[in-house]
ROZA-123965 format. One line per 10 residues: number of its first residue (from 0); their letters; for each residue x, y, z of N, C-alpha, C. Coordinates in steps of 0.02 Angstrom, whole numbers, plus 50000, padded with zeros to 5 digits. Example, Ala and Ser with C-alpha at 12.3 -4.5 7.8 and 13.67 -1.06 7.14 Angstrom:
0 = as = 50660 49716 50390 50615 49775 50390 50660 49835 50390 ~ 50642 49888 50354 50684 49947 50357 50645 50002 50394
//
This chain:
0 = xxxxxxxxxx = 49561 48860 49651 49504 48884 49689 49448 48832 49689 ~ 49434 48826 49758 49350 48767 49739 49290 48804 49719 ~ 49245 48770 49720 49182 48797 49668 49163 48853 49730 ~ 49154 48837 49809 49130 48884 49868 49168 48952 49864 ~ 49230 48957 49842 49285 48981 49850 49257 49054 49783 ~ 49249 48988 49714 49240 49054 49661 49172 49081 49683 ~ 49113 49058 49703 49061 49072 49721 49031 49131 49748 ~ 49090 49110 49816 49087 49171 49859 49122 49261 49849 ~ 49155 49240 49801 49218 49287 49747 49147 49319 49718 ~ 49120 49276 49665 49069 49298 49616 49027 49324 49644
10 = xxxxxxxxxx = 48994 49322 49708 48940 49343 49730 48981 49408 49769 ~ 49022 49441 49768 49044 49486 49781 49068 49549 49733 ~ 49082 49515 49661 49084 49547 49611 49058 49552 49552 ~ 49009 49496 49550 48985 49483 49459 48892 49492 49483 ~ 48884 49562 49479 48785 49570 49482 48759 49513 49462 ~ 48763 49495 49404 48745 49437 49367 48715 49382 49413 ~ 48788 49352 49448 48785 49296 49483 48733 49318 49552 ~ 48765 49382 49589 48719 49405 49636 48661 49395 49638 ~ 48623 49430 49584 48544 49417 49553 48531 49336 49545 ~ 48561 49299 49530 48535 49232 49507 48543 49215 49583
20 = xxxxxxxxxx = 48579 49216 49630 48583 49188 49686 48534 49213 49737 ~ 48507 49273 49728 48447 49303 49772 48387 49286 49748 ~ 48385 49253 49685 48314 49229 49657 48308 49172 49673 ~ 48364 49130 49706 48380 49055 49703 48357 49054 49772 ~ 48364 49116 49804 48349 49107 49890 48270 49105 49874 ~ 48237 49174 49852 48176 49192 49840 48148 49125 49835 ~ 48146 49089 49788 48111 49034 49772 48114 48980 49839 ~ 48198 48967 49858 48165 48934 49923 48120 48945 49967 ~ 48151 49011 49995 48091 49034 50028 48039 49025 50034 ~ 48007 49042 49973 47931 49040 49933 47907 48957 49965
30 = xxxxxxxxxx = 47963 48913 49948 47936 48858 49949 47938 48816 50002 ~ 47972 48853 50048 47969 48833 50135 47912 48847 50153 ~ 47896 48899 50136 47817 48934 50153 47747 48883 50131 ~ 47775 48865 50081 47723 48820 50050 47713 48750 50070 ~ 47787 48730 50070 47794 48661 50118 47747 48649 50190 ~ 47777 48705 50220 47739 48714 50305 47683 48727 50311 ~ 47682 48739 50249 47565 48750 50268 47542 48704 50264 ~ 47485 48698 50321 47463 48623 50347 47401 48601 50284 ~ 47382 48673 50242 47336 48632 50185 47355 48665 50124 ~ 47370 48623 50061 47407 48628 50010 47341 48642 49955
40 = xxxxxxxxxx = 47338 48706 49937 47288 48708 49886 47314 48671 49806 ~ 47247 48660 49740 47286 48655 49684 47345 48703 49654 ~ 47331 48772 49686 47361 48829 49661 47434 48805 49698 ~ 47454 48792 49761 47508 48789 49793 47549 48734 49755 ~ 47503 48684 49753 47548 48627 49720 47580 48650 49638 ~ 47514 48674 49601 47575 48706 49543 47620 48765 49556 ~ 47601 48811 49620 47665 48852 49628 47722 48811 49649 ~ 47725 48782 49679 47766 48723 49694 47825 48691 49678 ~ 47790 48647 49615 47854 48630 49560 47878 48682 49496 ~ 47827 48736 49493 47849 48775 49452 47912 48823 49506
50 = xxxxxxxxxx = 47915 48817 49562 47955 48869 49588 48036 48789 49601 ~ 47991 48734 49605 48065 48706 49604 48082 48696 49525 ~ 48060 48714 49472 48095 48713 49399 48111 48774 49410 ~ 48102 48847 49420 48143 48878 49415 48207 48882 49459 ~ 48204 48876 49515 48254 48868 49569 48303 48798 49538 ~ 48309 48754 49518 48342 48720 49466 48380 48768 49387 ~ 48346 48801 49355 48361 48823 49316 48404 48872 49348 ~ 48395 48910 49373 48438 48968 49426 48512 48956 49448 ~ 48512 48875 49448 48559 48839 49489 48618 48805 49440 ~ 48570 48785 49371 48619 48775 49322 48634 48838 49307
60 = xxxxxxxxxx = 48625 48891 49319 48644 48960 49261 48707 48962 49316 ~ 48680 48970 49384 48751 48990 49427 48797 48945 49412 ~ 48783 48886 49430 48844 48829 49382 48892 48833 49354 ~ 48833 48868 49291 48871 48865 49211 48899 48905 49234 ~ 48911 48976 49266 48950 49028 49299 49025 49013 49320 ~ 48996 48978 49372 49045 48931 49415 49113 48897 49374 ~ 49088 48867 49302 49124 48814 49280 49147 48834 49234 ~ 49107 48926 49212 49149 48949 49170 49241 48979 49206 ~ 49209 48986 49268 49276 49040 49324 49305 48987 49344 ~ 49305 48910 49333 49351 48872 49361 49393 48835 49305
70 = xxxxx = 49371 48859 49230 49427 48830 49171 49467 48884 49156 ~ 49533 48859 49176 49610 48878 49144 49573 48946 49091 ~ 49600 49010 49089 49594 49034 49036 49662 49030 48972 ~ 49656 48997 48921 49681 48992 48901 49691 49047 48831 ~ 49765 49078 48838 49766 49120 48775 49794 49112 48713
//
């Protein structure tokens, strides 16, 4: 299975992953919004990179998900 493959599996069955992947949107979102505004307050700029450290962190957790559902289970 490729990583799109377990992904799309997981986001169909594991809440877990679901939740981490709708927070991963959330934050883009957030930060499209913030991007496109033509004036960037101090407040925006630290919402900013604090919303791209979490949207990173979000991304290794799905990952680690990912790379747990793509090693051999071995018994």
């Amino acid at each position: 299975m490729t990583s799109q493959e377990i992904r799309t599996s997981l986001l169909a069955v594991d809440p877990e992953f679901k939740r981490l992947a709708e927070q991963h949107s959330q934050c883009e979102s957030r930060l499209e919004e913030i991007l496109n505004s033509s004036y960037l307050s101090g407040e925006d700029l630290i919402q900013e990179v604090t919303l791209k450290k979490l949207k990173l962190h979000l991304k290794d957790q799905m990952e680690s998900i990912i790379a747990h559902h793509q090693r051999p289970y071995s018994h």
